[in-house]
Biopython code that builds the backbone (N, CA, C, O; Angstrom):
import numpy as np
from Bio.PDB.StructureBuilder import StructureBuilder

atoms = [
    (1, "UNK", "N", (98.852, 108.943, 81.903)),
    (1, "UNK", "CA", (98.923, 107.868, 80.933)),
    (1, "UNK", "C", (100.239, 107.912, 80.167)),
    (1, "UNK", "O", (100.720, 106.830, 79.829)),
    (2, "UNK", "N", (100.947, 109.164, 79.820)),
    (2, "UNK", "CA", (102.235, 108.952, 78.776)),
    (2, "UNK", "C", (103.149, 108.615, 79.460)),
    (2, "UNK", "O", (104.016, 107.864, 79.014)),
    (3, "UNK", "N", (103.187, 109.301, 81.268)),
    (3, "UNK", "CA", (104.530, 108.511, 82.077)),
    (3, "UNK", "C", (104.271, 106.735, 82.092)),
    (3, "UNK", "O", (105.254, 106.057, 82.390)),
    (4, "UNK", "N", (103.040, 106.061, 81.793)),
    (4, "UNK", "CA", (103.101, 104.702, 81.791)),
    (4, "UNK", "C", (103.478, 104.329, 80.559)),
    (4, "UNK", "O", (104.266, 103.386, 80.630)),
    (5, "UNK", "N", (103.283, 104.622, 79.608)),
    (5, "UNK", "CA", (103.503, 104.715, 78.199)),
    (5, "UNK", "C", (105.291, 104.856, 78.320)),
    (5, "UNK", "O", (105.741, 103.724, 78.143)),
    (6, "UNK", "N", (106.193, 105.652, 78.510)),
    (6, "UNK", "CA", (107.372, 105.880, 78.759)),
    (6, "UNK", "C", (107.929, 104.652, 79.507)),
    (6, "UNK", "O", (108.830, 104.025, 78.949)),
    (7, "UNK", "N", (107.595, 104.345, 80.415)),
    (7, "UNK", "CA", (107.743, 103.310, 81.159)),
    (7, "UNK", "C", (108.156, 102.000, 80.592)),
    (7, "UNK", "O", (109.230, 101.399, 80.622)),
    (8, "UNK", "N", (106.522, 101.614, 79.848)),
    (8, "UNK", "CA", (106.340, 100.140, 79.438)),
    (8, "UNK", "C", (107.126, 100.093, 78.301)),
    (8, "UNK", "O", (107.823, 99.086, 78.178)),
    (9, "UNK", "N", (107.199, 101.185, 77.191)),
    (9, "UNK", "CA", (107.341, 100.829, 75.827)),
    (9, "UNK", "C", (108.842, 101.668, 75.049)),
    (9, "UNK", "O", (109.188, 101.383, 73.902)),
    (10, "UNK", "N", (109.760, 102.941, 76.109)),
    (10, "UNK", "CA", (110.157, 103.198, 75.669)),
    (10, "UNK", "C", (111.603, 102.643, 75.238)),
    (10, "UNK", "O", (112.280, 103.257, 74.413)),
    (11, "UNK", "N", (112.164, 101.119, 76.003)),
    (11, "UNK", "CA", (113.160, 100.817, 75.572)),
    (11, "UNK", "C", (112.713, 100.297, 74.169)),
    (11, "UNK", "O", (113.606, 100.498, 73.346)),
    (12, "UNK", "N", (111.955, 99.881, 73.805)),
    (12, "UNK", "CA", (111.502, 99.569, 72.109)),
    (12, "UNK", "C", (111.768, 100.520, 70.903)),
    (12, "UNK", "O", (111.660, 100.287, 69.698)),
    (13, "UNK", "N", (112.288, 102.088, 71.804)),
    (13, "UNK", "CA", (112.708, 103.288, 70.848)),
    (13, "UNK", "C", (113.476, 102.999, 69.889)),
    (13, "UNK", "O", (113.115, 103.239, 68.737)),
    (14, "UNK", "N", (114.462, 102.533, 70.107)),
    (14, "UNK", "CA", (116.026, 102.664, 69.839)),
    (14, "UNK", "C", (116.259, 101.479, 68.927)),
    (14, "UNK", "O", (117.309, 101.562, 68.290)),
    (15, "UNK", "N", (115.433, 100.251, 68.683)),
    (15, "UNK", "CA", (115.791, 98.896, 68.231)),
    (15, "UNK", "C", (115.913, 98.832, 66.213)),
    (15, "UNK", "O", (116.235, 97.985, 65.380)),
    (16, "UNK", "N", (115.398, 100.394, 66.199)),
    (16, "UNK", "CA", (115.620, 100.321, 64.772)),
    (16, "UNK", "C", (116.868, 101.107, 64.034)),
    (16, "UNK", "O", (117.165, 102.192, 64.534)),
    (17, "UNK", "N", (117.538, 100.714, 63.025)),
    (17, "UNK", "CA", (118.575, 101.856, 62.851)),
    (17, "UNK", "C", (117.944, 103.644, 62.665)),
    (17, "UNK", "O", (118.416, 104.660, 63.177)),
    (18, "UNK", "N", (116.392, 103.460, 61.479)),
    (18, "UNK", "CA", (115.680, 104.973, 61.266)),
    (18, "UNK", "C", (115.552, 105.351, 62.537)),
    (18, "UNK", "O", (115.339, 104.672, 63.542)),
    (19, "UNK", "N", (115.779, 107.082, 62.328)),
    (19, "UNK", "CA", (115.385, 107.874, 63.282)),
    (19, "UNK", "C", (114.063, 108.241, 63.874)),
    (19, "UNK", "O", (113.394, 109.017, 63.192)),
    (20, "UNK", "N", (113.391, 107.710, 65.368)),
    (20, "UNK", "CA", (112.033, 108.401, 65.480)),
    (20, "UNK", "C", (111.898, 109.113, 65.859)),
    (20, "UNK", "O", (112.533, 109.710, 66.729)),
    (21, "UNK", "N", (110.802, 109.378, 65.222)),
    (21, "UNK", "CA", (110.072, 110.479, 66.277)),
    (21, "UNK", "C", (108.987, 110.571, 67.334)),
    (21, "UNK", "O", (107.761, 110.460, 67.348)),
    (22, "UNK", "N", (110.104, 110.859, 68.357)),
    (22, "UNK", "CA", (109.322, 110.588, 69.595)),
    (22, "UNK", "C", (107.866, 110.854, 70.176)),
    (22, "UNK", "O", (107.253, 110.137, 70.967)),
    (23, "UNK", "N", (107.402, 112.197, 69.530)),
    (23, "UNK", "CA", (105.699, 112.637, 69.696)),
    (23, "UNK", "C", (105.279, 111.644, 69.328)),
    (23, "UNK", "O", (104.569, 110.925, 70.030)),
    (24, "UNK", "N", (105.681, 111.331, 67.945)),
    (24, "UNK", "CA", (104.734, 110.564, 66.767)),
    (24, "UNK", "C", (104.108, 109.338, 67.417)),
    (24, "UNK", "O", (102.927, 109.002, 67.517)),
    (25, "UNK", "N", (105.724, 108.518, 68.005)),
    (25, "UNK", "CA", (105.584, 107.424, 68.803)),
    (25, "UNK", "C", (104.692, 107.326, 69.493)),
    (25, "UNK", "O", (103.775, 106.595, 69.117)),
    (26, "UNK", "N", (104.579, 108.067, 70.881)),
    (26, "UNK", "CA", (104.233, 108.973, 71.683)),
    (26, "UNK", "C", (102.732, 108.479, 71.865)),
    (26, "UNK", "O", (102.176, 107.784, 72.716)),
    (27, "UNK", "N", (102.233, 109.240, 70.511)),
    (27, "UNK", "CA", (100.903, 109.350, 70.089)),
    (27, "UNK", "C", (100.668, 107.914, 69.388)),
    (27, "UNK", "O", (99.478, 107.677, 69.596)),
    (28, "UNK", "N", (101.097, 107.088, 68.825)),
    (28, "UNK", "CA", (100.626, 106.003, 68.017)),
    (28, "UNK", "C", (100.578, 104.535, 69.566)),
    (28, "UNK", "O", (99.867, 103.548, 69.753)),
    (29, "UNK", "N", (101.616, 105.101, 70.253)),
    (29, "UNK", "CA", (101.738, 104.212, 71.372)),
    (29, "UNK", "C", (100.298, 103.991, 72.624)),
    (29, "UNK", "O", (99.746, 102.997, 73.095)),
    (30, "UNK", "N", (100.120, 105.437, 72.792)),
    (30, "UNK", "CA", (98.745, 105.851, 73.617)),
    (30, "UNK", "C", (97.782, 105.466, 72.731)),
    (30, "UNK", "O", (96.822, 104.901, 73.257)),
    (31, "UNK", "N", (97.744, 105.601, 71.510)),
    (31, "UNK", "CA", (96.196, 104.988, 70.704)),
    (31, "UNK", "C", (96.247, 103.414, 71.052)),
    (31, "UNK", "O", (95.174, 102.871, 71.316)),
    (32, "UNK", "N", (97.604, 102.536, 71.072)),
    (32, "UNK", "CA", (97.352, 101.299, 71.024)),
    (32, "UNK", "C", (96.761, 100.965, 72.442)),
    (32, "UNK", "O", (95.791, 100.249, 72.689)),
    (33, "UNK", "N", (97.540, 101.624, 73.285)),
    (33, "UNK", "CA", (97.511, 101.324, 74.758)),
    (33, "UNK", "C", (95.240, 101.389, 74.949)),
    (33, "UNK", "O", (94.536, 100.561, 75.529)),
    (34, "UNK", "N", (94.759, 102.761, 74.155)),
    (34, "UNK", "CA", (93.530, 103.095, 74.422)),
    (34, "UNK", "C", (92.503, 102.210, 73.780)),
    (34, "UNK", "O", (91.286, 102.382, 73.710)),
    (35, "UNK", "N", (93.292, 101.161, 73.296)),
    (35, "UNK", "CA", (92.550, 99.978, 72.756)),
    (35, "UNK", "C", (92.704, 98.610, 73.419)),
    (35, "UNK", "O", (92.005, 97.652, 73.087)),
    (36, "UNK", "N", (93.485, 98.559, 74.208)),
    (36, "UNK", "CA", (93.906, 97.211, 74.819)),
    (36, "UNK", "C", (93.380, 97.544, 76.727)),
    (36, "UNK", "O", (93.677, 98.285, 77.664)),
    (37, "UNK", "N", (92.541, 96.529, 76.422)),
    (37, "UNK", "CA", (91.596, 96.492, 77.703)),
    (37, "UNK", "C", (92.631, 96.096, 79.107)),
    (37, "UNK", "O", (92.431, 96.508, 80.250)),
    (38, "UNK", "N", (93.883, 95.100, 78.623)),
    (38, "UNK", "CA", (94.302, 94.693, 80.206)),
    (38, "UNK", "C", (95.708, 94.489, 79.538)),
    (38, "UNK", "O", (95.908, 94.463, 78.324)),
    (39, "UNK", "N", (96.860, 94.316, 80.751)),
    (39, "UNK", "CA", (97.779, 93.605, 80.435)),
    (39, "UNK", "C", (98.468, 93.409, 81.409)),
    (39, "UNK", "O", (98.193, 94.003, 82.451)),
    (40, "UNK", "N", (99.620, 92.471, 81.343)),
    (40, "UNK", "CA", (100.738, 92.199, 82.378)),
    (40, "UNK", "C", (102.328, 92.524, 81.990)),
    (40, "UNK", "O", (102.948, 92.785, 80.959)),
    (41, "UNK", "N", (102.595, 92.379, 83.234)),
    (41, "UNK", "CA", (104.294, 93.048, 82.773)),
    (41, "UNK", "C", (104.871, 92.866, 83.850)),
    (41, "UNK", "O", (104.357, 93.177, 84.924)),
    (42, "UNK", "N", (105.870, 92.407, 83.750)),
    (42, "UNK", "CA", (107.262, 92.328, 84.579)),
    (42, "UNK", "C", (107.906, 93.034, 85.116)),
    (42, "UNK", "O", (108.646, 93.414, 84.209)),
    (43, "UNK", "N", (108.195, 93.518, 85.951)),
    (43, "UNK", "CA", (108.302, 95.264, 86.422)),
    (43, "UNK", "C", (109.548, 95.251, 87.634)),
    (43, "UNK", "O", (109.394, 94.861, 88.791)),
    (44, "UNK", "N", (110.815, 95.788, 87.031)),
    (44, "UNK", "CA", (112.087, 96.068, 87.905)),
    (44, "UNK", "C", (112.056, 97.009, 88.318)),
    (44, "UNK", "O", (111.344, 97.843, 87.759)),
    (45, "UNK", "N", (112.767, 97.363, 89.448)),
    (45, "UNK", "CA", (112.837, 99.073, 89.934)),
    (45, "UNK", "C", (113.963, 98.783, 91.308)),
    (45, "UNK", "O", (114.291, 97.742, 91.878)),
    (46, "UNK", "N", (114.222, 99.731, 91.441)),
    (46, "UNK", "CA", (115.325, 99.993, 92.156)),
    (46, "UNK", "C", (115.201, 102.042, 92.793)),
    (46, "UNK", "O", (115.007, 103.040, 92.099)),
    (47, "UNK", "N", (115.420, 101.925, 94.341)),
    (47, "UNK", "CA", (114.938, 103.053, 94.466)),
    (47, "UNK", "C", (116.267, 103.876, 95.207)),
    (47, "UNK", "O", (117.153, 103.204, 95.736)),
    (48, "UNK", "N", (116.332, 105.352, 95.203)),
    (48, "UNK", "CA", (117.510, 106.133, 95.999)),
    (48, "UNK", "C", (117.107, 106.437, 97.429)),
    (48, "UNK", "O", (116.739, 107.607, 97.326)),
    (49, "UNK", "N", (116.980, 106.157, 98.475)),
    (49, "UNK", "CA", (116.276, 106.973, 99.471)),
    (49, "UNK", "C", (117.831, 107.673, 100.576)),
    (49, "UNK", "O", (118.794, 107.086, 101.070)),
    (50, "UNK", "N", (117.445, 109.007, 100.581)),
    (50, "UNK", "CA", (118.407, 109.535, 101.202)),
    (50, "UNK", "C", (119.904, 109.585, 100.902)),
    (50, "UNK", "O", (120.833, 109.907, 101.643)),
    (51, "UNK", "N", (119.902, 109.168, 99.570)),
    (51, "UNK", "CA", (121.618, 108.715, 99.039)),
    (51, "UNK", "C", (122.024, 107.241, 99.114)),
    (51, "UNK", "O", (123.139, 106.841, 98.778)),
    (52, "UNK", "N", (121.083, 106.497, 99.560)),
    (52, "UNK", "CA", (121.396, 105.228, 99.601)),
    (52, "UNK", "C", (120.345, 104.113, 98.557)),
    (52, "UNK", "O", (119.136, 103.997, 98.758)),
    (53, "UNK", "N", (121.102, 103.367, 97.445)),
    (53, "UNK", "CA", (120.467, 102.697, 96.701)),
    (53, "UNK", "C", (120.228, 101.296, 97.066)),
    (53, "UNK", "O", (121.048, 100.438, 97.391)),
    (54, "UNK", "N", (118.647, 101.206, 96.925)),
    (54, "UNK", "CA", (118.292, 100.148, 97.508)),
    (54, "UNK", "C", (118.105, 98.940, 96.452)),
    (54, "UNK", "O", (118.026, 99.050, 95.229)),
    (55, "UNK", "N", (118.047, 97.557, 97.357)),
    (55, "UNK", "CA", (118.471, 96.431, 96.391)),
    (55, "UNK", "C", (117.314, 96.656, 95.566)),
    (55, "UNK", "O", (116.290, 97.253, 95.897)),
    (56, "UNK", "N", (117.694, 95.879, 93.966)),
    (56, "UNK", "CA", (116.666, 95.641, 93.197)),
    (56, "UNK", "C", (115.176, 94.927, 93.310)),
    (56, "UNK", "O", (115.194, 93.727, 93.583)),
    (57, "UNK", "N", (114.044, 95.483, 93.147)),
    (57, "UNK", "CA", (113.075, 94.494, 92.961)),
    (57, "UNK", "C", (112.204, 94.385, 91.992)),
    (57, "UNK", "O", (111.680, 95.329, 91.401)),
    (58, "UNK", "N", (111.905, 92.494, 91.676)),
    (58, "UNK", "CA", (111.192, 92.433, 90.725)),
    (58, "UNK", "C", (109.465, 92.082, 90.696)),
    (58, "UNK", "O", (108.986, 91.243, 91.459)),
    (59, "UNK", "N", (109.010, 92.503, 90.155)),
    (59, "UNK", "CA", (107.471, 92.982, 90.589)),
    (59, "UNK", "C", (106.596, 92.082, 89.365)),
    (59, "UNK", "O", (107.229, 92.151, 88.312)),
    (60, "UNK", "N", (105.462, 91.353, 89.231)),
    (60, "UNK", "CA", (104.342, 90.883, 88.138)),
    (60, "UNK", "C", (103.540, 91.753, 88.520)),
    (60, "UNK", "O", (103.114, 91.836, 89.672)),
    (61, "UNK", "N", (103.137, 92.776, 87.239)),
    (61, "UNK", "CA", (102.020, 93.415, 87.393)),
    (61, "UNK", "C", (100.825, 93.089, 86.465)),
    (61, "UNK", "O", (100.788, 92.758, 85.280)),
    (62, "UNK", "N", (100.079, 93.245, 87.183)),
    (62, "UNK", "CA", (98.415, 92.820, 86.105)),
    (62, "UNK", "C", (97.975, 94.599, 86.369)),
    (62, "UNK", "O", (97.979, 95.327, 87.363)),
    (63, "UNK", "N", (97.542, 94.836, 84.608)),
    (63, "UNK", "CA", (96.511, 95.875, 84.551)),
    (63, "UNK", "C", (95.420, 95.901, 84.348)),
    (63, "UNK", "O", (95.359, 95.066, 83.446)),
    (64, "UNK", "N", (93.961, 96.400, 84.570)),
    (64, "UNK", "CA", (92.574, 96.520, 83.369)),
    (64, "UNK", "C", (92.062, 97.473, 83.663)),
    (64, "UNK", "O", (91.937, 97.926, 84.801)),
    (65, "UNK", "N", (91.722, 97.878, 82.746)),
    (65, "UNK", "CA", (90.901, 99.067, 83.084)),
    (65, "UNK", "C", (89.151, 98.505, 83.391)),
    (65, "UNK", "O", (88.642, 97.515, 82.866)),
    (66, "UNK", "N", (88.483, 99.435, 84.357)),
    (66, "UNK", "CA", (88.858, 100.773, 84.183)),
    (66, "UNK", "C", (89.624, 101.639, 84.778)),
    (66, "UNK", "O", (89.879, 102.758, 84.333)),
    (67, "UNK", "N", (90.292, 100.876, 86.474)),
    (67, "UNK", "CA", (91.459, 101.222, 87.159)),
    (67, "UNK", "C", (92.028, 100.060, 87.798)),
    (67, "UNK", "O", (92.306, 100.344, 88.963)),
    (68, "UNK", "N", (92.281, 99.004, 87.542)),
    (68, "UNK", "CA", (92.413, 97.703, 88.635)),
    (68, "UNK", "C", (94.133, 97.633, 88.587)),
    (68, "UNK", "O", (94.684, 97.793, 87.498)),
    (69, "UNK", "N", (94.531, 97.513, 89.188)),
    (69, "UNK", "CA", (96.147, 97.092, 89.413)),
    (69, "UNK", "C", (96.410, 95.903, 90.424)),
    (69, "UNK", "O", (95.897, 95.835, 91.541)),
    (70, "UNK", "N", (97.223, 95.035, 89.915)),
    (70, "UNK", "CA", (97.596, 93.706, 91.048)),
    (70, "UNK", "C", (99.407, 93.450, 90.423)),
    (70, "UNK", "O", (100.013, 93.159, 89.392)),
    (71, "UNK", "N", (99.635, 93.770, 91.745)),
    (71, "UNK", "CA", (100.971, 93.430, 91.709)),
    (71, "UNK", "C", (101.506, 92.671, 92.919)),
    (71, "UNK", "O", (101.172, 92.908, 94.080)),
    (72, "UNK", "N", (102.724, 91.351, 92.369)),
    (72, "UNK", "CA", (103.158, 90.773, 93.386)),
    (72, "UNK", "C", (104.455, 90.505, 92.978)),
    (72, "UNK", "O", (104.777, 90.246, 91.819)),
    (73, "UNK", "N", (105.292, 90.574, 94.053)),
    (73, "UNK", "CA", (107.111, 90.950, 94.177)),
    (73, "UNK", "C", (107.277, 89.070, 94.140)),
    (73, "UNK", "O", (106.927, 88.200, 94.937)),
    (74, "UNK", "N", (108.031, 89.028, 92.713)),
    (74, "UNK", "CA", (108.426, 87.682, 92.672)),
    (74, "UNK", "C", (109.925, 86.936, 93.092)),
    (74, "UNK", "O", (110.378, 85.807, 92.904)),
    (75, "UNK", "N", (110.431, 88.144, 93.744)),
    (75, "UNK", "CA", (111.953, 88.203, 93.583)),
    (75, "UNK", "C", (112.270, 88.309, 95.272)),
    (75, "UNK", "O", (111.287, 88.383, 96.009)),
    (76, "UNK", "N", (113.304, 88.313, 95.732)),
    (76, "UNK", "CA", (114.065, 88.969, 97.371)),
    (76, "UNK", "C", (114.374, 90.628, 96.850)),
    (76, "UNK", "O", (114.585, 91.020, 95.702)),
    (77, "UNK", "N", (114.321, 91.376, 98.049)),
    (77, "UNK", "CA", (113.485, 91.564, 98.956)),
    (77, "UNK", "C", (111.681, 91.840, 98.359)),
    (77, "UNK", "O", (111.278, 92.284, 97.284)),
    (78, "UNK", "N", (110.972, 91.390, 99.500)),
    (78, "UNK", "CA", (109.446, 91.611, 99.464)),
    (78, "UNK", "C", (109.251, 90.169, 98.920)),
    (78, "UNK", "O", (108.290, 89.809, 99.600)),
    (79, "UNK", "N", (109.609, 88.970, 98.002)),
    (79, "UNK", "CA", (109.323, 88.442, 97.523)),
    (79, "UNK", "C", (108.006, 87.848, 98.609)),
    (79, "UNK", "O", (108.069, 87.697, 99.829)),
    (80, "UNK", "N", (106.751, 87.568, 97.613)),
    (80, "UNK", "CA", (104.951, 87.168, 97.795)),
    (80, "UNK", "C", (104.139, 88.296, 98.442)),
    (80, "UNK", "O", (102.967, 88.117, 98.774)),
    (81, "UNK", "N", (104.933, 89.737, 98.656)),
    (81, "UNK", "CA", (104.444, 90.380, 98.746)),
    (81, "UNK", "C", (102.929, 90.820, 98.043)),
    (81, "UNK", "O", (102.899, 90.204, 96.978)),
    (82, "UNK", "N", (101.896, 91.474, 98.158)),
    (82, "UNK", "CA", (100.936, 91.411, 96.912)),
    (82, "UNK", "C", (99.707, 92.761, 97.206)),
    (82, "UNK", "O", (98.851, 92.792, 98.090)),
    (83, "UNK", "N", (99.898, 93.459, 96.480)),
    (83, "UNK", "CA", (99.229, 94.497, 96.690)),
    (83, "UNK", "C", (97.812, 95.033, 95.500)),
    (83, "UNK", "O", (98.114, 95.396, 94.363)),
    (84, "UNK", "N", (96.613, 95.014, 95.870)),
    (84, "UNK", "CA", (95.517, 95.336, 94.973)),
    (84, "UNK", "C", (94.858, 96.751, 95.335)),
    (84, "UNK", "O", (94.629, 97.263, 96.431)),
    (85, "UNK", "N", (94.631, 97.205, 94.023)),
    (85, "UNK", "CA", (94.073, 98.373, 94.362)),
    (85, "UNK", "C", (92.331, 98.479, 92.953)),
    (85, "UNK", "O", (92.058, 98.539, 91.755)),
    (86, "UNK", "N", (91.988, 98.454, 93.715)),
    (86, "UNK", "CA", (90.482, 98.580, 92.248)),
    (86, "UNK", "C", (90.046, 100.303, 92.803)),
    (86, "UNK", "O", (89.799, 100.761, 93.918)),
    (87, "UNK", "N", (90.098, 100.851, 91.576)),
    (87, "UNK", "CA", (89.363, 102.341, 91.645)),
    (87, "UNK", "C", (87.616, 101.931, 92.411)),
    (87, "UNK", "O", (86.951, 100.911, 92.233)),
    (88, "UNK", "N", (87.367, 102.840, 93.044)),
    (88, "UNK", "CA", (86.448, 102.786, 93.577)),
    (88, "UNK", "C", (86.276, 102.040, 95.006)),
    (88, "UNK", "O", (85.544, 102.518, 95.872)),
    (89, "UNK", "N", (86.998, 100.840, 95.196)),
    (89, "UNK", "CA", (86.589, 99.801, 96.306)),
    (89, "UNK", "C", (87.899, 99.995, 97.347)),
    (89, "UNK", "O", (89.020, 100.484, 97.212)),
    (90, "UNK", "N", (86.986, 99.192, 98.741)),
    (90, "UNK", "CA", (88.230, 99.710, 99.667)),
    (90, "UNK", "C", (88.253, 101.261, 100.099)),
    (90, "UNK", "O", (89.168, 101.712, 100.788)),
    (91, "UNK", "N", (87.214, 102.015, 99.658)),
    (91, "UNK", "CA", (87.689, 103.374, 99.895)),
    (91, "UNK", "C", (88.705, 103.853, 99.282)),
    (91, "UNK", "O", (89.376, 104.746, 99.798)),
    (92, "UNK", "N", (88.948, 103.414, 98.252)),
    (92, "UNK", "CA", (89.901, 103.467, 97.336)),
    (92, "UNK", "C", (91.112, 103.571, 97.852)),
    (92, "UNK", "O", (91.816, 104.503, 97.462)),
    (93, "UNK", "N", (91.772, 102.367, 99.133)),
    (93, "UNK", "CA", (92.619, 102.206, 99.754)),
    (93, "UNK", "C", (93.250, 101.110, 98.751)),
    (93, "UNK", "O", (92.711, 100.356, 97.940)),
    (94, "UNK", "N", (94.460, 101.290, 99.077)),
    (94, "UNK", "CA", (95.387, 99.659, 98.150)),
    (94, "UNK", "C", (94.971, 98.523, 99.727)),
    (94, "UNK", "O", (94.990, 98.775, 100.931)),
    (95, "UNK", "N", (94.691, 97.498, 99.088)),
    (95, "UNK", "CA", (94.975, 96.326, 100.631)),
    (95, "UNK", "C", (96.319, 95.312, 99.944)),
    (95, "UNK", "O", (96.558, 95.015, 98.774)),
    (96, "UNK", "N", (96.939, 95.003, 101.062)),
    (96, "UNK", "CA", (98.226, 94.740, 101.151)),
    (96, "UNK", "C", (98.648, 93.589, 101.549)),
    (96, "UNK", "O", (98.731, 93.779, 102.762)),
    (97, "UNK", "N", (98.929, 92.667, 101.388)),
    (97, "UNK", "CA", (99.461, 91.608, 101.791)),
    (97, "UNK", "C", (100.627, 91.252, 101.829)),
    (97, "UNK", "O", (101.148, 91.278, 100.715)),
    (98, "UNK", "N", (101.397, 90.864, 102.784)),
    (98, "UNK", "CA", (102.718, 90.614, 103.608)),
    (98, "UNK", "C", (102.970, 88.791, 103.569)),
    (98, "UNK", "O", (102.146, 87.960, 103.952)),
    (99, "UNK", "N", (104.096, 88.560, 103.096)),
    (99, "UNK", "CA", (104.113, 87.148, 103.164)),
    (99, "UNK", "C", (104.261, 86.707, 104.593)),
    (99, "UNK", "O", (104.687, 87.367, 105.541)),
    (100, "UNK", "N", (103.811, 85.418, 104.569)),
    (100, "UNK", "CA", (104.720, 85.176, 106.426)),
    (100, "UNK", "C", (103.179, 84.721, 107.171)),
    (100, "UNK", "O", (102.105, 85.260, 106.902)),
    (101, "UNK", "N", (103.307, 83.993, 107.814)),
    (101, "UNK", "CA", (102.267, 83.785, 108.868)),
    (101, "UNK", "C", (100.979, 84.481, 109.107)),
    (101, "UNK", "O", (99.863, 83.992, 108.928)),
    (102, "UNK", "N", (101.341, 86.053, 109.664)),
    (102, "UNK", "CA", (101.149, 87.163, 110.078)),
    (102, "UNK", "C", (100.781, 88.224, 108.998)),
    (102, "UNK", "O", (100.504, 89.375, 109.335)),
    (103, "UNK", "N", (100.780, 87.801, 107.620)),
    (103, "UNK", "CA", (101.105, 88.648, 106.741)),
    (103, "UNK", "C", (99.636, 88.806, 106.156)),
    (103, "UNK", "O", (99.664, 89.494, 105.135)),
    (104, "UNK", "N", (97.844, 88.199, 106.637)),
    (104, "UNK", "CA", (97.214, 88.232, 106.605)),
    (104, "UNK", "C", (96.237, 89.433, 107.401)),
    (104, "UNK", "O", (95.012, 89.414, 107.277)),
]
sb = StructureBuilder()
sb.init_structure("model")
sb.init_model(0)
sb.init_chain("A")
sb.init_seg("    ")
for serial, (resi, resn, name, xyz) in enumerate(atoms, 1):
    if name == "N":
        sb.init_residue(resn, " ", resi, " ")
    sb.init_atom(name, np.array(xyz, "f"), 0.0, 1.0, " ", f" {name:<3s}", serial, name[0])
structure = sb.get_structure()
């Protein structure tokens, strides 16, 4: 939970001139997060594989608990890509969808 926490909320660190403190944050951030049932987010990433950096992609993610994740690549490369994963179902496999004809 705090590497998602790091993730979603930590460029918001820095936007004040006072100094924080990062536990404090940390901890006040995970209480909010342990109150908010779902959310969405916009999600960039860019990956290294083998020394070589791969193009950017941009991702819509839906969250809820109590484990559900849906994400779909709105951007090139992958763009309509769409991947679901619900804790429990599926054998708790992600199922995957591929844009394109074939992508069913």
């Amino acid at each position: 939970m705090t590497i998602l926490l790091v993730i979603f909320l930590l460029p918001l660190v820095g936007r004040g001139q006072e100094r924080i403190d990062l536990e404090d944050w940390l901890r006040q951030a995970e209480a909010f997060l342990d109150t908010t049932a779902s959310y969405a987010a916009v999600f960039h990433k860019q990956e290294r594989v083998k020394g070589w950096l791969k193009a950017e992609e941009t991702v819509y993610l839906k969250f809820k608990k109590p484990f559900k994740v849906y994400m779909k690549w709105i951007d090139d490369p992958g763009k309509g890509r769409e991947v679901l994963y619900v804790d429990g179902w599926n054998k708790n496999r992600i199922l995957l969808r591929e844009p394109g004809f074939m992508g069913w």
